[in-house]
C-alpha positions as CSV (number, residue, x, y, z in Angstrom):
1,X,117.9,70.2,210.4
2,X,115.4,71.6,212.8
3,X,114.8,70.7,216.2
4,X,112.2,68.0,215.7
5,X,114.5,66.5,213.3
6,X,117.6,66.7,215.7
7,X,115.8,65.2,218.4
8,X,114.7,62.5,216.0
9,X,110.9,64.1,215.6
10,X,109.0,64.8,212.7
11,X,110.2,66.5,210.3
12,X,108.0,70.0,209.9
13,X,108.6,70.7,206.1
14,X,107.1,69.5,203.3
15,X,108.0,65.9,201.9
16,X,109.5,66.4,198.4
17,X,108.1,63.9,195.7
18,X,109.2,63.1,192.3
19,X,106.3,62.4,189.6
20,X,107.6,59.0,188.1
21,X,104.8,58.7,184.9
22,X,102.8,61.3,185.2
23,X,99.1,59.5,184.0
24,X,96.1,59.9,185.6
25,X,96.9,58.2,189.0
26,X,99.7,59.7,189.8
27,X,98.4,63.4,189.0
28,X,95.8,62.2,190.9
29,X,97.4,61.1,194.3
30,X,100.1,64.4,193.6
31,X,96.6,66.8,194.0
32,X,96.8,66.0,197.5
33,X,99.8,68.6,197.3
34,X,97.4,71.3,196.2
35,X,95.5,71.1,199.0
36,X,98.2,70.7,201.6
37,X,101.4,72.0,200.4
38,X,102.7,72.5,204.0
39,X,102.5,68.7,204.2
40,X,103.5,67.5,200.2
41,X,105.7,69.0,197.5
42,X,106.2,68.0,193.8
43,X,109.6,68.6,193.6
44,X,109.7,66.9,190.1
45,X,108.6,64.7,187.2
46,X,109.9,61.7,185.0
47,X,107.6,61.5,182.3
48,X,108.8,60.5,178.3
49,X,106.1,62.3,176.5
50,X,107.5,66.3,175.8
51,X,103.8,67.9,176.3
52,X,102.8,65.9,179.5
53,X,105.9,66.2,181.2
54,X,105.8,70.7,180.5
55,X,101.9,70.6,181.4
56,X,102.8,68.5,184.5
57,X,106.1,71.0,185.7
58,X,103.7,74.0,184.5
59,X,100.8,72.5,187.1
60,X,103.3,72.3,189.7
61,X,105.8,74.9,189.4
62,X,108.4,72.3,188.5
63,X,112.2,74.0,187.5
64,X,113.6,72.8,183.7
65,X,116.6,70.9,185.8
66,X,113.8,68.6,188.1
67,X,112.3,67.4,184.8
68,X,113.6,64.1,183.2
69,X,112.5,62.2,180.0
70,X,113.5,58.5,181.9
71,X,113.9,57.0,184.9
72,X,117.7,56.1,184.4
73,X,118.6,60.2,184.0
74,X,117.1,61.1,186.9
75,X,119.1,57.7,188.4
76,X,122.3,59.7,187.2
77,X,121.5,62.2,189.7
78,X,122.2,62.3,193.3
79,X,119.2,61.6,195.6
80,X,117.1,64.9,194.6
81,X,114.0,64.2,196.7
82,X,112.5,62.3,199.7
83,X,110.4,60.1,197.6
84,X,109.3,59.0,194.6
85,X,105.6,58.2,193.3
86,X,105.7,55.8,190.5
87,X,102.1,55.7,188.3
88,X,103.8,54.0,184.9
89,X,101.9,51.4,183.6
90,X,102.3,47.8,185.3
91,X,104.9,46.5,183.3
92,X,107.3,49.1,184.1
93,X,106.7,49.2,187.7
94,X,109.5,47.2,188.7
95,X,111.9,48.0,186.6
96,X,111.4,52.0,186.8
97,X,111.5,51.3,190.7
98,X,114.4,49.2,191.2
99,X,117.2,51.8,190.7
100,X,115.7,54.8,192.6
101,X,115.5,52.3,195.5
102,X,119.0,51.5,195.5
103,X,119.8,55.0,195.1
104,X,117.4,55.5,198.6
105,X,114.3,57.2,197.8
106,X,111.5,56.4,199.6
107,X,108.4,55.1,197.5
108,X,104.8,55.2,196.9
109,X,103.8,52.7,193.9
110,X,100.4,52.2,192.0
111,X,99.1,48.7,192.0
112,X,99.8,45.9,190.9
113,X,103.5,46.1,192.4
114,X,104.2,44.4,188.7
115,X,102.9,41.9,186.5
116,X,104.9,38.6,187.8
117,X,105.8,36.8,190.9
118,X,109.2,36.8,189.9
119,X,109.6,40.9,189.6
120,X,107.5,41.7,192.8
121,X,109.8,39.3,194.8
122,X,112.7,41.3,193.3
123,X,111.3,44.4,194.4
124,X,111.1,43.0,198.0
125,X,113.8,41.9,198.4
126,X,115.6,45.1,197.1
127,X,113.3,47.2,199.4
128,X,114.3,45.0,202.2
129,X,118.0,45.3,201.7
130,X,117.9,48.6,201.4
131,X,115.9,50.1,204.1
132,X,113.3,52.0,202.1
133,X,110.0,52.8,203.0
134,X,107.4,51.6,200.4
135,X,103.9,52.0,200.1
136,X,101.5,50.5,197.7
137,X,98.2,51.9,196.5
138,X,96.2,49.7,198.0
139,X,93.8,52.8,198.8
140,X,90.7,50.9,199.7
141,X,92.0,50.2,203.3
142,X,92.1,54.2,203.6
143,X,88.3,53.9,202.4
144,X,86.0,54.7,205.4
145,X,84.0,51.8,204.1
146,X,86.6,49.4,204.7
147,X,88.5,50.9,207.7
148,X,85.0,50.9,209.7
149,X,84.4,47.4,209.0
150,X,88.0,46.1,209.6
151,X,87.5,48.5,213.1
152,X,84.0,45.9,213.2
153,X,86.2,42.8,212.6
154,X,88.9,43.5,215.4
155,X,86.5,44.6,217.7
156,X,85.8,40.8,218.1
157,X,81.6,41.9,217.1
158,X,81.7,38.7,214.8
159,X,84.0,36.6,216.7
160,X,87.2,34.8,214.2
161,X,86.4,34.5,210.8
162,X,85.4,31.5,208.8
163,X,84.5,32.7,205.2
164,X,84.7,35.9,203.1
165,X,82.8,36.6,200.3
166,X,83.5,39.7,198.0
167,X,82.6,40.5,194.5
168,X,83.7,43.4,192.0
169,X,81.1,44.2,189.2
170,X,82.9,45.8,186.5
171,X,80.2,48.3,184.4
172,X,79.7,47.5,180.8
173,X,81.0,51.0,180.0
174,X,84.2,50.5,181.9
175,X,84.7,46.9,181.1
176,X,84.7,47.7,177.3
177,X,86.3,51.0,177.5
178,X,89.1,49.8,179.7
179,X,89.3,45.7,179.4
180,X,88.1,45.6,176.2
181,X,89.0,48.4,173.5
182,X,91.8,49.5,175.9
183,X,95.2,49.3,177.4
184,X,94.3,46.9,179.4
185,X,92.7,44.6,177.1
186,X,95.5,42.4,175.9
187,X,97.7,40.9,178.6
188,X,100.7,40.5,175.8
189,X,100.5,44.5,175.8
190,X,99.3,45.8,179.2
191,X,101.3,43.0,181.3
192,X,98.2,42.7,183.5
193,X,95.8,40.3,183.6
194,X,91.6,41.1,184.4
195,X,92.4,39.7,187.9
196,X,95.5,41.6,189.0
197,X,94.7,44.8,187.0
198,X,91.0,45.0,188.2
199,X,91.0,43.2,191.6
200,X,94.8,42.8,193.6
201,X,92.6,45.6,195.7
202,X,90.4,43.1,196.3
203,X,92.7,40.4,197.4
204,X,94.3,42.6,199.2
205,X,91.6,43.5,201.6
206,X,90.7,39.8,201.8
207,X,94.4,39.6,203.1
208,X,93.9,42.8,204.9
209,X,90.8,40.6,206.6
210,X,92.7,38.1,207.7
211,X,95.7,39.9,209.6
212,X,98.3,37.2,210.9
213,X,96.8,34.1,209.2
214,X,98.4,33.1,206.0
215,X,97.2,31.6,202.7
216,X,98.0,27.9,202.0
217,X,96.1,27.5,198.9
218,X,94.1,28.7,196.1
219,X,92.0,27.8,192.8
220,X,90.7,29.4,190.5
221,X,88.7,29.7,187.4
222,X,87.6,31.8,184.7
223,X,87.1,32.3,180.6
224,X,86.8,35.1,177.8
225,X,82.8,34.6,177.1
226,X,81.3,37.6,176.1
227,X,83.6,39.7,174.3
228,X,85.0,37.8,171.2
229,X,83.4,38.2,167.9
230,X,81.2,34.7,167.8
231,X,79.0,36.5,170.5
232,X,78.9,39.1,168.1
233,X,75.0,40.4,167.4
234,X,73.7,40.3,163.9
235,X,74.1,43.6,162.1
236,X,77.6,44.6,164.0
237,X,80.0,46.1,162.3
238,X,84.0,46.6,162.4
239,X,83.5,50.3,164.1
240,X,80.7,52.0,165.5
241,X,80.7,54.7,163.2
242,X,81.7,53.3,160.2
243,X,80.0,50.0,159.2
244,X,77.6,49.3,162.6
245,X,73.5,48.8,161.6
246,X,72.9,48.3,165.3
247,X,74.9,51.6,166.8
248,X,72.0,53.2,167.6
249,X,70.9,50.7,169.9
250,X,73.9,49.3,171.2
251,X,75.2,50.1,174.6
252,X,78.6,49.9,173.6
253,X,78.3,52.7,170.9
254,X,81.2,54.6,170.7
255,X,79.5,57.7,169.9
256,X,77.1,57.4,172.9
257,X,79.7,56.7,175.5
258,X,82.3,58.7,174.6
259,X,80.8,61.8,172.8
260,X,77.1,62.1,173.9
261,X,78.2,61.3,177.6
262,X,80.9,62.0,177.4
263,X,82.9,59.0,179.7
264,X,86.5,58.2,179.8
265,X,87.8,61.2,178.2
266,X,91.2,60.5,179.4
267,X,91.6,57.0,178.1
268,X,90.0,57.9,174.6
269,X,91.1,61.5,173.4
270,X,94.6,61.4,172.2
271,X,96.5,64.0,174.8
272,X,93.9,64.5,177.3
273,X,95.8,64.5,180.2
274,X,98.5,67.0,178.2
275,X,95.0,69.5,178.3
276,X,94.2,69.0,175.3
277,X,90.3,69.0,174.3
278,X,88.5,68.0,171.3
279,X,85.4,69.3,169.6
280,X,82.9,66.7,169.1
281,X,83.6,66.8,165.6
282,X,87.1,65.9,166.3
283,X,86.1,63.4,168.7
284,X,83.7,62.0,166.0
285,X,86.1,61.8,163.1
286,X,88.5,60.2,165.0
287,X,86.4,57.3,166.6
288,X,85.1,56.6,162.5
289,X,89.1,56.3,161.8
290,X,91.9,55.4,163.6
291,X,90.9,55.6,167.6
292,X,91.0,52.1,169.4
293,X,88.0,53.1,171.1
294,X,85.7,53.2,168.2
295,X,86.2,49.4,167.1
296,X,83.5,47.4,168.1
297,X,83.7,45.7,171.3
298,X,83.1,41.8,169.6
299,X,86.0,42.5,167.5
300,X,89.1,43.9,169.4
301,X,92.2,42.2,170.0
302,X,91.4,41.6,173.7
303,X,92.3,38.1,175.2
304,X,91.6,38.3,178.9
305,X,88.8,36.8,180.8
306,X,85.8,39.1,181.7
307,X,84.5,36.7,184.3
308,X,86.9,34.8,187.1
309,X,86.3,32.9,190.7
310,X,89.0,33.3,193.1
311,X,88.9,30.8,196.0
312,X,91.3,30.7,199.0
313,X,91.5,28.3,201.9
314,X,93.9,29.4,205.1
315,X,95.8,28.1,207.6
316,X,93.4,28.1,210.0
317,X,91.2,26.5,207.9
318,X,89.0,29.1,207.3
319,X,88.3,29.9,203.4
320,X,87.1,33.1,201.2
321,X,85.8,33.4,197.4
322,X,86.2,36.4,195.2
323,X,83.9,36.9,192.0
324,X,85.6,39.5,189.5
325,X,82.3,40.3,187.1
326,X,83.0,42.4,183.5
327,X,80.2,44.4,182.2
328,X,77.2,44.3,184.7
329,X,75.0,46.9,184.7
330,X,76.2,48.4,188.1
331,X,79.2,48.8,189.1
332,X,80.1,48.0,192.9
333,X,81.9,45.6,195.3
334,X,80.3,43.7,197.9
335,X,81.8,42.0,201.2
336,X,80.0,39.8,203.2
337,X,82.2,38.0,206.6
338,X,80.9,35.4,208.4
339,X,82.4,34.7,211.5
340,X,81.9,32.4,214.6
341,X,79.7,34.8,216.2
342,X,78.1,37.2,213.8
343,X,78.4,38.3,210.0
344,X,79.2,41.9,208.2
345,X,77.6,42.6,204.9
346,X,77.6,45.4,202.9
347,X,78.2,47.4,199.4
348,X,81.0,49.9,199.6
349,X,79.2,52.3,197.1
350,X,75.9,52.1,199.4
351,X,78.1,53.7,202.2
352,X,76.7,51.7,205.1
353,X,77.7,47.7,205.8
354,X,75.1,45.6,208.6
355,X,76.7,44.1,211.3
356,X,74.2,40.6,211.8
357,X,74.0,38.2,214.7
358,X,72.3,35.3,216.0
359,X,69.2,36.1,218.5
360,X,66.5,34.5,220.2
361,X,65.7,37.4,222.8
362,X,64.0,40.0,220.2
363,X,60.7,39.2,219.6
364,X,60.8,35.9,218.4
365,X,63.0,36.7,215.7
366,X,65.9,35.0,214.9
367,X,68.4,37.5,214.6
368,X,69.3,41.2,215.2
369,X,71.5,43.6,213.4
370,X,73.3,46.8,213.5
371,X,73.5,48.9,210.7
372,X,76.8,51.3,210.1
373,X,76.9,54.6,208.1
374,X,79.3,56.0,206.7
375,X,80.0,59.7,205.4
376,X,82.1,58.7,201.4
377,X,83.4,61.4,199.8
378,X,83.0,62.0,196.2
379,X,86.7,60.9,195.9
380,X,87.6,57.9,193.9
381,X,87.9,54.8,195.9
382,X,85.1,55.2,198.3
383,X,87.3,58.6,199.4
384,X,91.1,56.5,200.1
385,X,93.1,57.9,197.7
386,X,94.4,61.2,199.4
387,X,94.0,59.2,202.6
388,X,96.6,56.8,201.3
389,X,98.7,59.5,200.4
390,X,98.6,61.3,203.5
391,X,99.2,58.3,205.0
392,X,102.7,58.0,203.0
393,X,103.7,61.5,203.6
394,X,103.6,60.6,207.9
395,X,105.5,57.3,207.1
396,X,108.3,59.6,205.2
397,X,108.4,62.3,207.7
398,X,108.5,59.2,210.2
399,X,105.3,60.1,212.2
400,X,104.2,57.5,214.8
401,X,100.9,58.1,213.8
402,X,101.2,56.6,210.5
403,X,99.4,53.5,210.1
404,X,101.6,52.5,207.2
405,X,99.0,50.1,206.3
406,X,99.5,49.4,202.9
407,X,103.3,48.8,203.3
408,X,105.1,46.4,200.6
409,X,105.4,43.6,203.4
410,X,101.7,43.5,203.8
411,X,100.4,44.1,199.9
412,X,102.7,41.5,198.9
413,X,100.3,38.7,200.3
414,X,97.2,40.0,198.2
415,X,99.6,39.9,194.7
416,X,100.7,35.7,195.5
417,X,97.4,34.9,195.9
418,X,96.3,36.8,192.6
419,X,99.2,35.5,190.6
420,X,99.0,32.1,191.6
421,X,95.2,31.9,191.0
422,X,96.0,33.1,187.5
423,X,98.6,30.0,187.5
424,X,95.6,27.9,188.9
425,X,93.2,28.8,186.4
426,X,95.4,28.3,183.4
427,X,96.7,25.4,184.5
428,X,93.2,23.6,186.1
429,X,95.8,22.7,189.1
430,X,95.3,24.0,193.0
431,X,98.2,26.1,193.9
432,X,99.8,26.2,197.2
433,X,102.1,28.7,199.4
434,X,105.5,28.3,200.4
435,X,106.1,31.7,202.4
436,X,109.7,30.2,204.1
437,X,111.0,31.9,200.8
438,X,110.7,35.4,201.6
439,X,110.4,35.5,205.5
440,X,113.9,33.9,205.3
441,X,115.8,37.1,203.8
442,X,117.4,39.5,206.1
443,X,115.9,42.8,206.7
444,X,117.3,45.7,207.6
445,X,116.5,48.3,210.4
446,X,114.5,50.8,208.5
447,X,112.4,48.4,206.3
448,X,108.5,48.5,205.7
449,X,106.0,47.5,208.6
450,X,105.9,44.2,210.6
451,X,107.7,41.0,209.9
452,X,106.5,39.8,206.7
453,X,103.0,38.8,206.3
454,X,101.8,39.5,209.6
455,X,100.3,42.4,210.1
């Protein structure tokens, strides 16, 4: 122990990670080593597939004895590392978390915290009993964008808020490659639905938004209405490359997305993230065979929504709306915040939001506005994802600097809203909270942020 750490400082060596599922996010967020090992180390990797888990301890100098094929042989183990950073897909967030917690790592978790109400409160509650410090990647309130405009909102420069509005567009290229022909497609299989795969960052910020005032009730509503195989156009086929008269002209043409681009490369070529590459031969006889990704998207076995309406009314009385949009042309979110003085509005992939209020001093005009830049990195997310995980790394090393803004007690609001408005729009019924439920449970010393859900 050095003498930061005796004198209950921050700790000045690296924080030590282990890579639980080692997919595209999480090899993303563990870059963030690369660039500042004095600050991050991957001190190992759970990962079931043989090739990605060597590629993965090759990248980052990983010994034979840090690398495990499950979850529950590295749970054999002693506590090996500070923290853990779990990227397995949402169905197995939960359960692959649950027992490193009680062993006492620390945690940073890709979203959604897990695909049912029931699992995410069990989380919570085992986070809470057992001190650790857990962060979920909810990277958009790292995103310049975002943290300006939330700076905007608490700056009182549109007085208290009465309505959000915020929209995702989904691309057509994503949407099909991703919602459509992919893992994510089919809720049976991915464990996710549209709303809480695509847009718990968007309730989240909504949440995020509203800081200290809590949900009461939501509705919702949504349908699977372009992608089924009645909306398929004359002349489609089974695959693009196979039976298709229209693939030439189709957006959705395998060949032109995938090869001709190419997009997606990790979620189509078989071992892509394992560095594998494929000639565009390969790549071609492989979409006219047995790929997922050369099907054609009317005829997949996908049976989520590609639309759905979110809309939440608080205990204030003040309301918001989110529209989740599959296959537009563009894709981008939108945010616009009225409030009893003013309104923000603005596209996070513009880089700039307008703050707007009412005037009758400027030239007969009606109104006068403001209008914000902001530098966004070429970085996923608007530029939040290494933020988020530098953000982690203080929280760990117990920094009072950390904002530790996207703790489990605050993300947890985001995910009720999104899985009761699934229940809502299923079920044609409002639903309301009852938050008495969780804020009842004893925490413990060391757990995550402020008194669940205030923020």
């Amino acid at each position: 122990m050095n003498r930061n750490e005796a004198a209950g400082g921050v700790r000045e060596r690296p924080v030590s990670v282990i890579i639980v599922g080692a997919g595209s996010r999480s090899m993303n967020y563990a870059s963030y080593s690369r660039k500042h090992p004095e600050r991050m180390r991957i001190a190992g990797v759970v990962e079931p597939n043989p090739q990605r888990r060597e590629h993965t301890a090759k990248t980052y100098d990983i010994p034979e004895e840090m690398t495990f094929s499950s979850v529950e042989e590295l749970a054999l183990r002693p506590k090996l590392a500070d923290a853990v950073m779990n990227g397995t897909m949402d169905d197995l967030h939960v359960s692959t978390s649950l027992p490193l917690l009680r062993i006492g790592y620390d945690l940073l978790l890709e979203k959604p915290i897990g695909v049912s109400e029931d699992e995410v409160t069990e989380l919570y509650r085992t986070a809470r009993e057992h001190g650790n410090k857990v962060m979920i990647c909810h990277v958009l309130r790292y995103a310049p964008f975002y943290t300006e405009l939330k700076r905007a909102i608490e700056s009182g420069a549109i007085g208290e808020i009465v309505h959000i509005q915020t929209e995702e567009n989904v691309d057509f290229h994503h949407m099909a490659t991703a919602f459509v022909r992919g893992k994510f497609a089919n809720q049976a299989r991915s464990g996710s639905s549209f709303l809480m795969q695509k847009c718990c960052h968007d309730l989240d910020l909504i949440a995020w938004f509203q800081s200290g005032t809590r949900p009461v009730r939501v509705s919702s509503y949504g349908s699977l209405l372009q992608f089924r195989e009645s909306r398929a156009p004359a002349g489609s086929g089974t695959r693009c490359l196979t039976d298709c008269r229209i693939e030439a002209d189709c957006v959705y043409s395998a060949k032109k997305l995938y090869v001709d681009r190419p997009l997606w490369g990790a979620y189509v070529w078989p071992r892509y993230l394992d560095g594998v590459r494929l000639s565009d031969r390969e790549k071609l006889e492989s979409l006219g065979t047995d790929n997922p990704f050369g099907r054609c998207v009317w005829r997949c076995d996908n049976d989520i929504v590609d639309h759905q309406a979110v809309m939440i009314e608080f205990e204030d009385g003040s309301t918001a709306v989110h529209n989740l949009v599959g296959a537009t042309a563009k894709a981008c979110r939108t945010v616009h915040i009225t409030g009893t003085k003013g309104e923000i509005q603005g596209v996070l992939e513009d880089g700039a939001f307008v703050v707007r209020r009412p005037s009758l001093t400027d030239g007969g005009g009606t109104f006068r506005e403001e209008r914000v830049e902001i530098s966004v990195s070429n970085d996923m997310h608007g530029g939040g994802d290494h933020r988020l995980v530098e953000d982690f790394v203080r929280v760990v090393r117990g920094d009072e600097k950390a904002s530790f803004s996207a703790s489990l007690d605050h993300s947890i609001v985001g995910h009720l809203v999104g899985f009761r408005a699934d229940r809502s729009m299923a079920s044609g019924r409002s639903m309301s909270f009852d938050w008495s439920a969780l804020t009842s449970t004893p925490r413990t010393p060391k757990a995550n942020g402020e008194p669940f859900p205030s923020e």
